[in-house]
N, C-alpha and C positions, 0 to 999 in steps of 0.2 A: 484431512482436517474434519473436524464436526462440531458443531454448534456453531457459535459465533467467533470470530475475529477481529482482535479490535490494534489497530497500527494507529499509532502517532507522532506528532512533530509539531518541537514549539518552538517556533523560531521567532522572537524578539520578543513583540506582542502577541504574536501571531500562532494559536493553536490550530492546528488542523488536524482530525480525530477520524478514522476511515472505520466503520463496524461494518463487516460481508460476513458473507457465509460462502464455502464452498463454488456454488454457484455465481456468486457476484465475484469470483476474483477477474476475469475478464475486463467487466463493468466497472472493476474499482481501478483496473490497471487504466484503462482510456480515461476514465476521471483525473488520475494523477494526471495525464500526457496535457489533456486540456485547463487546467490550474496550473501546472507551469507555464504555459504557453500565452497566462492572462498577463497580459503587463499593471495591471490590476491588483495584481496579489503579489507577496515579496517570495511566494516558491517558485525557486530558483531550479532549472534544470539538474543542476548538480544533484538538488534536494531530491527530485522527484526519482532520480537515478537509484538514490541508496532509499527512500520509501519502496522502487520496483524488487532493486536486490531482498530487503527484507519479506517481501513478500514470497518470493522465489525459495529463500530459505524456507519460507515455513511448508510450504505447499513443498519441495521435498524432502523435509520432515515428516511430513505428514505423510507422502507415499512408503518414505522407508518401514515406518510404524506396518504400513495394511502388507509390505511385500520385505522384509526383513530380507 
């Protein structure tokens, strides 16, 4: 990957917008775990499940691109 990255998800009312770079995918992945985990907020574990997958796909996109 390089520059920015921007995932989101709008569920009902509810947008939730993640912008990382490279280095924050770590920090973005424990963000999701901790927002699903708020009973607080309507993301749902399922939800935060397929935000992790989308993340996964890109970040091995992004490896294929530098190692073809």
């Amino acid at each position: 990957m390089n520059g920015f990255s921007i995932l989101t998800l709008v569920k009902d009312e509810h947008r939730y917008v993640f912008i990382y770079t490279d280095e924050q995918v770590d920090e973005v992945r424990r963000s999701i775990g901790r927002m699903a985990s708020d009973p607080a907020l309507n993301l749902s574990w399922y939800d935060a499940a397929g935000l992790q997958k989308r993340i996964q796909r890109r970040v091995d996109e992004a490896a294929a691109e530098v190692n073809p």
